[in-house]
ChimeraX commands (.cxc) that place a marker at each C-alpha (Angstrom):
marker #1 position 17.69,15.89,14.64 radius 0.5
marker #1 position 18.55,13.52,17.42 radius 0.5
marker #1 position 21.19,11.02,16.86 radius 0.5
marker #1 position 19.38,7.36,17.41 radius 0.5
marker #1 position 21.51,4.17,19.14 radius 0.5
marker #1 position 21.21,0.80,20.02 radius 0.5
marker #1 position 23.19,-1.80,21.19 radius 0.5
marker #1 position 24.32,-5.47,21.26 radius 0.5
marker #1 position 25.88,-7.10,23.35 radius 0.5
marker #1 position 27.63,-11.43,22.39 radius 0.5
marker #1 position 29.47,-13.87,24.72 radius 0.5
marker #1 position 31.26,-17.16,23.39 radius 0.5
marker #1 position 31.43,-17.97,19.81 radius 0.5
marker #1 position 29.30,-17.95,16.56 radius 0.5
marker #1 position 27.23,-20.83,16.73 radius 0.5
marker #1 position 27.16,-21.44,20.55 radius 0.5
marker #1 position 27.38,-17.96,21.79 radius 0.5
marker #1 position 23.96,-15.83,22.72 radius 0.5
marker #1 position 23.70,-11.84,22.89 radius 0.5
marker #1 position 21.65,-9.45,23.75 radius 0.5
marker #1 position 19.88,-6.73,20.96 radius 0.5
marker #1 position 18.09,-3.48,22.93 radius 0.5
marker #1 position 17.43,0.12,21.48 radius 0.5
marker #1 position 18.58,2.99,23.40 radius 0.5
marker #1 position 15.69,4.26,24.97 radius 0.5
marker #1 position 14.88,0.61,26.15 radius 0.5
marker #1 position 11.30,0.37,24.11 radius 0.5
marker #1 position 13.35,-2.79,22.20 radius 0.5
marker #1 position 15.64,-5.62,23.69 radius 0.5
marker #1 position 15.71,-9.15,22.65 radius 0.5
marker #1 position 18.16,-11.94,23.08 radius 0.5
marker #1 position 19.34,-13.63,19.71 radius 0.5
marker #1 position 21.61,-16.35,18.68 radius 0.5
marker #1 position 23.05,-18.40,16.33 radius 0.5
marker #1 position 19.75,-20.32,15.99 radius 0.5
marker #1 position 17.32,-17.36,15.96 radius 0.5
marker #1 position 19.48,-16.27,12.76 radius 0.5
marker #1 position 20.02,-18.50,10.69 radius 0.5
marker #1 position 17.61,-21.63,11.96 radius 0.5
marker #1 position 14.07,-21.59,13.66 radius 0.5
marker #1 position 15.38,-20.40,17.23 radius 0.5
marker #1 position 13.94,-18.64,19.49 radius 0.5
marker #1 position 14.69,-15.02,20.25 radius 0.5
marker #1 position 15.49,-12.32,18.15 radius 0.5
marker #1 position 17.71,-11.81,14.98 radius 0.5
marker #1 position 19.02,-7.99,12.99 radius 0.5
marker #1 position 17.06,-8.81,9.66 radius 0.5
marker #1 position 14.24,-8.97,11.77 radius 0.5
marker #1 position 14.93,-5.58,13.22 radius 0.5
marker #1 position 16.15,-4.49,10.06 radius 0.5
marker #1 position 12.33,-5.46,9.06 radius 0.5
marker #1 position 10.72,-3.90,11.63 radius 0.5
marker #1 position 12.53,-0.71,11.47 radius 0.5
marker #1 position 11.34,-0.50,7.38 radius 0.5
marker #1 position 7.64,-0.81,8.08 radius 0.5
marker #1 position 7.61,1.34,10.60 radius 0.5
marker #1 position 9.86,3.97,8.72 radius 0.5
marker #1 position 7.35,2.88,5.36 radius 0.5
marker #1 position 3.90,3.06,7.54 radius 0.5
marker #1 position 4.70,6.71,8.49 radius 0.5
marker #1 position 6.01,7.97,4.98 radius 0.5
marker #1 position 2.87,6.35,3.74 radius 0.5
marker #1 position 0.39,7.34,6.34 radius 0.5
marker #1 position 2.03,10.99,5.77 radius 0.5
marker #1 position 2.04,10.91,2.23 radius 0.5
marker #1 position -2.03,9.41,1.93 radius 0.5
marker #1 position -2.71,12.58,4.80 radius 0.5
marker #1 position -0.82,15.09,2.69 radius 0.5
marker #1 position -2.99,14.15,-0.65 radius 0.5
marker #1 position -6.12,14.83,1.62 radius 0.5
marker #1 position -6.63,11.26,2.22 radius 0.5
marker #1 position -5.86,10.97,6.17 radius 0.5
marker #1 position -5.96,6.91,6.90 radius 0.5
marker #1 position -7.80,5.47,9.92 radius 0.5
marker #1 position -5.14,2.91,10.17 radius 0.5
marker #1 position -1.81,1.79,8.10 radius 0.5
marker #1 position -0.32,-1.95,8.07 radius 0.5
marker #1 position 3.16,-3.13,6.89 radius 0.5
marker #1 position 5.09,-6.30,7.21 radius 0.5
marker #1 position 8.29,-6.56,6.13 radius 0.5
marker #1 position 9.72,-9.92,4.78 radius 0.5
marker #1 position 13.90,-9.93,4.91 radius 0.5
marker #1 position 15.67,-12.39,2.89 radius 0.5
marker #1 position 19.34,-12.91,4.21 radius 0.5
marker #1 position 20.69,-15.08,1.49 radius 0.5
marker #1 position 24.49,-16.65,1.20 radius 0.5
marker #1 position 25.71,-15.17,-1.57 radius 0.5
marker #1 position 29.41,-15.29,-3.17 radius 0.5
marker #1 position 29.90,-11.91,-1.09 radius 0.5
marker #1 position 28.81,-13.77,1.91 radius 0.5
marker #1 position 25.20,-13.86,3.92 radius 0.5
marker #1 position 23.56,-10.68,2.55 radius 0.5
marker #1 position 20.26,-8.95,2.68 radius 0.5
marker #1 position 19.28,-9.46,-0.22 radius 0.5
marker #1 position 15.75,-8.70,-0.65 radius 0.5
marker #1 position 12.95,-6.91,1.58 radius 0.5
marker #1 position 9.15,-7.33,0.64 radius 0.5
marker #1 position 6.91,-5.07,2.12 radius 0.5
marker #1 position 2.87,-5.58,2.54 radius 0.5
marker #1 position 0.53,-3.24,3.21 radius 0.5
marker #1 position -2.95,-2.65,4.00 radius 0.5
marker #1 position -4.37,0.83,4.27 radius 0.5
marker #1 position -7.65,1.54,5.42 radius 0.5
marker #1 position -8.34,4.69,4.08 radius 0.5
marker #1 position -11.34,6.03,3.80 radius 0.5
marker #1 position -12.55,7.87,0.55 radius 0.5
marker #1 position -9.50,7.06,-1.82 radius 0.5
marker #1 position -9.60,5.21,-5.18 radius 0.5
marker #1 position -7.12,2.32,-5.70 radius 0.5
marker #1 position -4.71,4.05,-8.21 radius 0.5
marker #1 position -4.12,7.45,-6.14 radius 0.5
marker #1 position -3.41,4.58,-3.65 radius 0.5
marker #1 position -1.05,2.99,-4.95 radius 0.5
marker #1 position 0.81,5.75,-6.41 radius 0.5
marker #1 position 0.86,6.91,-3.18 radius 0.5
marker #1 position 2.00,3.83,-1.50 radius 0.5
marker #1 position 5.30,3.65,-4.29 radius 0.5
marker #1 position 6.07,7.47,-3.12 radius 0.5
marker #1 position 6.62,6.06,0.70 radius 0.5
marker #1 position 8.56,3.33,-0.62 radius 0.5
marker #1 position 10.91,4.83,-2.88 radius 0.5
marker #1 position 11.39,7.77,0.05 radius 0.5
marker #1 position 11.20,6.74,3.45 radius 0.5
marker #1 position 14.36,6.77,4.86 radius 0.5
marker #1 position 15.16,3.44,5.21 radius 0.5
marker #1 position 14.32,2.64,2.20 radius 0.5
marker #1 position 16.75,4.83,0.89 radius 0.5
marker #1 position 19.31,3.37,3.06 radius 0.5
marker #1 position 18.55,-0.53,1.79 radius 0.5
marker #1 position 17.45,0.48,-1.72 radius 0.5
marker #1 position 21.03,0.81,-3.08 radius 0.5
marker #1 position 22.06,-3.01,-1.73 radius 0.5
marker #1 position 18.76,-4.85,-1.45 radius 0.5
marker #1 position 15.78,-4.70,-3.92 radius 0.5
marker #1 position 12.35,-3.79,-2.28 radius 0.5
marker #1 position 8.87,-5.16,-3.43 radius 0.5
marker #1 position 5.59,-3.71,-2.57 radius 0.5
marker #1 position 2.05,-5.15,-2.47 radius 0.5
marker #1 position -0.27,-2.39,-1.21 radius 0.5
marker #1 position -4.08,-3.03,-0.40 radius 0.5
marker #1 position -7.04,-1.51,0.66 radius 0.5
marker #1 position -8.67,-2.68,3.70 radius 0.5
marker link #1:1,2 radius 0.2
marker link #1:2,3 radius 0.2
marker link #1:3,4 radius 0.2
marker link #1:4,5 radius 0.2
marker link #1:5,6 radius 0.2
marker link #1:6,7 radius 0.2
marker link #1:7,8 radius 0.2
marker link #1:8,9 radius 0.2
marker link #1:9,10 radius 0.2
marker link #1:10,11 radius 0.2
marker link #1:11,12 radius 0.2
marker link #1:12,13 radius 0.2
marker link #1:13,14 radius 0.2
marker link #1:14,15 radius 0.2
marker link #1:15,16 radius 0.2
marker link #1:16,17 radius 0.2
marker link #1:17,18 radius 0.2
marker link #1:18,19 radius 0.2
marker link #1:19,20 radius 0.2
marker link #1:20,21 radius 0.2
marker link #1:21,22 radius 0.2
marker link #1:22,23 radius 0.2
marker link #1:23,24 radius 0.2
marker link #1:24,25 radius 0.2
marker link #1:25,26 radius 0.2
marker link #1:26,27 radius 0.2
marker link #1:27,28 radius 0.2
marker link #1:28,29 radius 0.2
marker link #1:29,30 radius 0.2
marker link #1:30,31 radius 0.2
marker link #1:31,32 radius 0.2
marker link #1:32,33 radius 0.2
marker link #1:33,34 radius 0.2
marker link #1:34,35 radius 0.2
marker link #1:35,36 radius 0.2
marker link #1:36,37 radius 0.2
marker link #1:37,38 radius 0.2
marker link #1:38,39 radius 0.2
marker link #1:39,40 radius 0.2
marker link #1:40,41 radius 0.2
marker link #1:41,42 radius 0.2
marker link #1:42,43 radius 0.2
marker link #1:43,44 radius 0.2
marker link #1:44,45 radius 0.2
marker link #1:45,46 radius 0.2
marker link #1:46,47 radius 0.2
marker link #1:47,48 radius 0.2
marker link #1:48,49 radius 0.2
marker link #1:49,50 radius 0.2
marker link #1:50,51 radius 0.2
marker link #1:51,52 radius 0.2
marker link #1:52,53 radius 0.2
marker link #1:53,54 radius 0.2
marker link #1:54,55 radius 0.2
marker link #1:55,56 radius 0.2
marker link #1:56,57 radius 0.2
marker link #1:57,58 radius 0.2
marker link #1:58,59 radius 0.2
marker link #1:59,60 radius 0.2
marker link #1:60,61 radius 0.2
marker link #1:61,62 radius 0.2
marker link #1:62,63 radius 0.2
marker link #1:63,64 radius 0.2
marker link #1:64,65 radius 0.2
marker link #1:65,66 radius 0.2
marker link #1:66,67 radius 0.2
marker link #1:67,68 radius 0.2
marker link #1:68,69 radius 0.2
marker link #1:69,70 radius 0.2
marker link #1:70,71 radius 0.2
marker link #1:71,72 radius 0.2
marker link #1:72,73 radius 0.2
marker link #1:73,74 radius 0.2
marker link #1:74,75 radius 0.2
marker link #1:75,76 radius 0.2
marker link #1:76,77 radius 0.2
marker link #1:77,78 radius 0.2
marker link #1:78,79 radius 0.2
marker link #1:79,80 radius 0.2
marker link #1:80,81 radius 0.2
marker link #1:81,82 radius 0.2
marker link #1:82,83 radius 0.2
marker link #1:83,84 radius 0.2
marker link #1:84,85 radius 0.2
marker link #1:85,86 radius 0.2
marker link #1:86,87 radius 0.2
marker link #1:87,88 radius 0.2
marker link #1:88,89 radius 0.2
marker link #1:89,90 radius 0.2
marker link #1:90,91 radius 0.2
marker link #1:91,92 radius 0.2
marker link #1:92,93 radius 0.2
marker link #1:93,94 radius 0.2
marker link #1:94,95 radius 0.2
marker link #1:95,96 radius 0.2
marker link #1:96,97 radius 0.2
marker link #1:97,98 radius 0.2
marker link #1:98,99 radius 0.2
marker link #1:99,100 radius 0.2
marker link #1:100,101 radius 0.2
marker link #1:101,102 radius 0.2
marker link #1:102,103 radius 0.2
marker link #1:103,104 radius 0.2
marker link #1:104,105 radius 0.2
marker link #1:105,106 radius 0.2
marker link #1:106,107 radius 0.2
marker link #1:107,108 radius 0.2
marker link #1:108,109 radius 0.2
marker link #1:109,110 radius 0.2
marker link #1:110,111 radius 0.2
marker link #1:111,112 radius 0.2
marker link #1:112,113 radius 0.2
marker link #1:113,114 radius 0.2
marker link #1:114,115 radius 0.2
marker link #1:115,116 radius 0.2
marker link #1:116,117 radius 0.2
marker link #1:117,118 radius 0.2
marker link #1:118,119 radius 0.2
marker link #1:119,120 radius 0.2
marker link #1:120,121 radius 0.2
marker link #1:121,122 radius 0.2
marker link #1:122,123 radius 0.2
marker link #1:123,124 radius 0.2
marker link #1:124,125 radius 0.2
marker link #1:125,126 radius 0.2
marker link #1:126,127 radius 0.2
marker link #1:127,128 radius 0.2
marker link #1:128,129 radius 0.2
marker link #1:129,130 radius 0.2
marker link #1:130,131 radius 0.2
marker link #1:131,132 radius 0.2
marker link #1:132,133 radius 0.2
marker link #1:133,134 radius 0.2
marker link #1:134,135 radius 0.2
marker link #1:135,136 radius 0.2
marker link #1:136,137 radius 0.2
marker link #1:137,138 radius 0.2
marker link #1:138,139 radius 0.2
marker link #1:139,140 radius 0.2
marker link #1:140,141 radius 0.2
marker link #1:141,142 radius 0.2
view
């Protein structure tokens, strides 16, 4: 498997300073700051990375998972909510809640949701945040 990167670049100091976020195949860049963080700024901010990289890495393992069961969805939604909290450790991710809707034809809302807590307990970044940041799910049918 290929080795993924992305960069950052910061000038000047915390709270003044401004950077630059891009993935290495340049489908990603963003600038961020103090503001976009940790206020209402504009730009970009890692949770929010962080976020979309889980419901992207969710949407697949469920849209995989539904196909796999013989229930192949037309489309799969995810939004991922990161809470970066100040704890006594320091700011931390703390939490991640994930919504979905799946529009998928044919399946019955149990099988669904069973499904959907497969994806969330494996995808791979879940796996990764699981161990330091508890993960909620609300999965719905379109």
């Amino acid at each position: 498997m290929p080795i993924r990167t992305a960069s950052a670049r910061w000038s000047g100091n915390l709270t003044e300073g401004t950077g630059t976020i891009k993935t290495g195949k340049g489908g990603l860049s963003g600038n961020y700051s103090f503001a976009s963080r940790f206020e209402e700024g504009q730009g970009t901010n890692p949770e929010e990375l962080i976020g979309a990289a889980h419901a992207g890495c969710f949407s697949m393992a469920f849209s995989k998972g539904l196909a796999d069961a013989g229930f192949p969805p037309t489309a799969v939604d995810t939004t991922a909510k990161v809470h970066l909290d100040k704890t006594d450790a320091g700011m931390t991710v703390t939490r991640i809640d994930l919504e979905t809707v799946g529009d998928v034809p044919g399946i019955d809302d149990g099988t669904f949701q069973k499904i959907a807590l497969g994806a969330k307990e494996n995808c791979p970044i879940s796996r990764l945040l699981s161990p330091g940041a508890e993960i909620s799910l609300n999965a719905s049918l379109a």
